[in-house]
Every structure is written in structure tokens, then in C-alpha cells.
VOZA-200348 format. One record per residue (C-alpha): residue in one letter; x, y, z. Coordinates in pm, whole numbers. Example, Ala and Ser with C-alpha at 12.3 -4.5 7.8 and 13.67 -1.06 7.14 Angstrom:
# residues 2
['A' [1230 -450 780]];
['S' [1367 -106 714]];
***
This chain:
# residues 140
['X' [3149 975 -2054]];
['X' [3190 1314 -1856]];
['X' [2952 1588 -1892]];
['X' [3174 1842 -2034]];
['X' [3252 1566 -2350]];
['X' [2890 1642 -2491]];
['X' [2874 1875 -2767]];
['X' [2658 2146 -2571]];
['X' [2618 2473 -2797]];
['X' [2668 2306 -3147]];
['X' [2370 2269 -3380]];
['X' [2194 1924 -3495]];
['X' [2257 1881 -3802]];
['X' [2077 1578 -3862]];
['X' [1965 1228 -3732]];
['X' [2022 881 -3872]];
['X' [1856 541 -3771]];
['X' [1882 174 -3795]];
['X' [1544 45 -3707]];
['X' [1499 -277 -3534]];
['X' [1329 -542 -3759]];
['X' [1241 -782 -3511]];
['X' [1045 -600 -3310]];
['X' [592 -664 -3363]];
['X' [441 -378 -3313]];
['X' [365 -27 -3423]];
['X' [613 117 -3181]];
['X' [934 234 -3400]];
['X' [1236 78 -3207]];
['X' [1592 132 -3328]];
['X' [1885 -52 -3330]];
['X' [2110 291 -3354]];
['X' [2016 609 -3298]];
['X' [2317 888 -3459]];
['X' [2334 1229 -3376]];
['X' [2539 1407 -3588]];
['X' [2625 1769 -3478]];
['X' [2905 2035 -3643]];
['X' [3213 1859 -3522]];
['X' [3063 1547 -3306]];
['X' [2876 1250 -3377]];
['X' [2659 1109 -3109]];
['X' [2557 712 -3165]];
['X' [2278 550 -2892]];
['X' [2316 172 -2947]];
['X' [2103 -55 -2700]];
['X' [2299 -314 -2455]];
['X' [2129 -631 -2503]];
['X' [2217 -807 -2239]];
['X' [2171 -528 -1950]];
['X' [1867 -332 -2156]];
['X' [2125 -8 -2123]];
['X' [2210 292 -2392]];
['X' [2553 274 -2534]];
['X' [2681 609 -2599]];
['X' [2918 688 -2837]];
['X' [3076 1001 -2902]];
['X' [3327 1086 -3213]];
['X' [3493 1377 -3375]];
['X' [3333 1393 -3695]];
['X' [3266 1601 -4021]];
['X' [2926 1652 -4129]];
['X' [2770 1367 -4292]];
['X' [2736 1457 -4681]];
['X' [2343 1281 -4704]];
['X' [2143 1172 -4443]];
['X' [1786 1162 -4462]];
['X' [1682 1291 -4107]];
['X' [1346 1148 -4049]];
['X' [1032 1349 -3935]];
['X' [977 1320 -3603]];
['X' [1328 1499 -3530]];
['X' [1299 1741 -3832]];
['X' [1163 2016 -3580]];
['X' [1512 1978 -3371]];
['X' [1753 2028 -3702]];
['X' [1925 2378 -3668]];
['X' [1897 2391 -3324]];
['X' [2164 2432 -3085]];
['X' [2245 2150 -2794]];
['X' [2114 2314 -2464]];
['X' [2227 2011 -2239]];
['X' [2174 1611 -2172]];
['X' [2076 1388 -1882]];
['X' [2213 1052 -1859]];
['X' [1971 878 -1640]];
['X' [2012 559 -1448]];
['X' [1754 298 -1325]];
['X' [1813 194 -954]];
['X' [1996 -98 -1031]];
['X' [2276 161 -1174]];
['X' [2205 137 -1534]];
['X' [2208 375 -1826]];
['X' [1836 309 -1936]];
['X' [1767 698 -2051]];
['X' [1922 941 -2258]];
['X' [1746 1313 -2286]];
['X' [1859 1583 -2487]];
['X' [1746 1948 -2510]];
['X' [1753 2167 -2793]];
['X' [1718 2535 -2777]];
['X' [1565 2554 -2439]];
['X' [1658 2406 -2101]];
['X' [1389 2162 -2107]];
['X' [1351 1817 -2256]];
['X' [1324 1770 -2630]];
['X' [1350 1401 -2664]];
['X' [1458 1135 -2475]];
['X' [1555 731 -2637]];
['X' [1538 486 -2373]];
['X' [1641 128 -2367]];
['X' [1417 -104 -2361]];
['X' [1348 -496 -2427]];
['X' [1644 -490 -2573]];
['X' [1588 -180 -2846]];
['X' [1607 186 -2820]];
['X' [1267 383 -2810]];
['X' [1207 772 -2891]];
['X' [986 961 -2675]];
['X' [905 1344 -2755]];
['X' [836 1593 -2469]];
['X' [594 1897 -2527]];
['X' [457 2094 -2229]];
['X' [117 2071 -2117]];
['X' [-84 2377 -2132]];
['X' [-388 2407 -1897]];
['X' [-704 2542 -2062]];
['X' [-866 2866 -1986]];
['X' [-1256 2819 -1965]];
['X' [-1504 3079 -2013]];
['X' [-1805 3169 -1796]];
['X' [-2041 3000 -2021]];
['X' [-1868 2664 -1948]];
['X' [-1763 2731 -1619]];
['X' [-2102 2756 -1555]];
['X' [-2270 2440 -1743]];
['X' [-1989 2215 -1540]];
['X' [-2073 2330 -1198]];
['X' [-2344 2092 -997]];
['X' [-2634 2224 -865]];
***
């Protein structure tokens, strides 16, 4: 799939899943991951036998009900700012990351043990101490 076939600049509209049953665990891991934007539908499906992301793009409508679940909520209504398609060094497709309304990662599904997994980026902010603790950490 070429870079210029991604729907940068439309909005998410919303996000389907079919969750992997097979999977122990408390990690959610997904069968299919859809994207569904204004005019384009995005579907992540995991490659069994490689442990790759298929990725399927389609000209669509927007889906009359889907329950978007919420640990994406916070990207509905946001535009498409770009995607990285990122390969292991054996040349697979093992990553998929898509930002929404910056240039910086939003959330990436990676393939793995035969599943897809959902990973959230936020930045890391460092922490501005005072003199009062500045001073109790310091050794004497």
C-alpha cells in the first residue's frame, strides 16, 4: 500500500473490534482492528503464519452504529495527521502507528503471537522540583 493511499486529513469517525478469544490473559488482543474514517475504511487483521498486520483499505460510507470503545474515544473527531508502517528486520509488517491531530504517535497495533495488540503513546513530562525537595534529595 503506498503512502499517498492513506486517508491523511479525514477525521476518525469511529473504531470497531473483533477481539481474540483465545488469547489468556488480561492483555486485550484483537482479531480485527477497523478504522473507519469519512470516505475510507481502514481494517488491521493479524497474519498468522508470519505474525504481520494486514492492512486493508476501502472506499466506504460511514458506518450507521458502531460502538467505538474507550480507549480510542479520545481520537474520534480528530483528523489523520500521518502513519508509519514499520517493519521488523526480517522485512515484515509487525507495526502500524497512526497520528491524530498532531505529528506524533497516537496509537500504534502491533502483531504479535499471532493477534493484534493496541499500544497508546502519551509524552513524558519531566517534573519540576522545588527547593525544599531539591534539597532533602541531595547527600551530604
Amino acid at each position: 500500500m503506498a503512502i499517498d493511499e492513506f486517508p491523511i486529513g479525514e477525521t476518525l469517525i469511529a473504531v470497531s473490534i473483533v477481539e481474540d478469544k483465545e488469547f489468556a490473559g488480561n492483555q486485550l488482543c484483537f482479531d480485527q482492528v477497523k478504522l473507519f474514517f469519512q470516505n475510507t475504511t481502514i481494517t488491521l487483521l493479524p497474519i498468522a503464519d508470519t505474525d504481520e498486520i494486514e492492512i486493508i483499505q476501502e472506499s466506504t460510507n460511514t458506518p450507521s452504529v458502531v460502538n467505538t470503545l474507550y480507549w480510542c474515544e479520545s481520537f474520534i473527531g480528530k483528523k489523520l495527521m500521518t502513519i508509519w508502517v514499520c517493519e521488523n528486520d526480517h522485512g515484515y509488517r509487525v507495526q502500524v502507528i497512526f497520528a491524530f491531530e498532531y505529528l506524533r504517535p497516537s496509537i500504534a497495533f502491533v502483531a504479535e503471537g499471532s493477534v493484534i495488540k493496541a499500544f497508546r503513546f502519551e509524552q513524558i513530562y519531566k517534573i519540576k522540583a522545588s527547593e525544599t525537595d531539591l534539597q532533602h534529595s541531595q547527600v551530604s
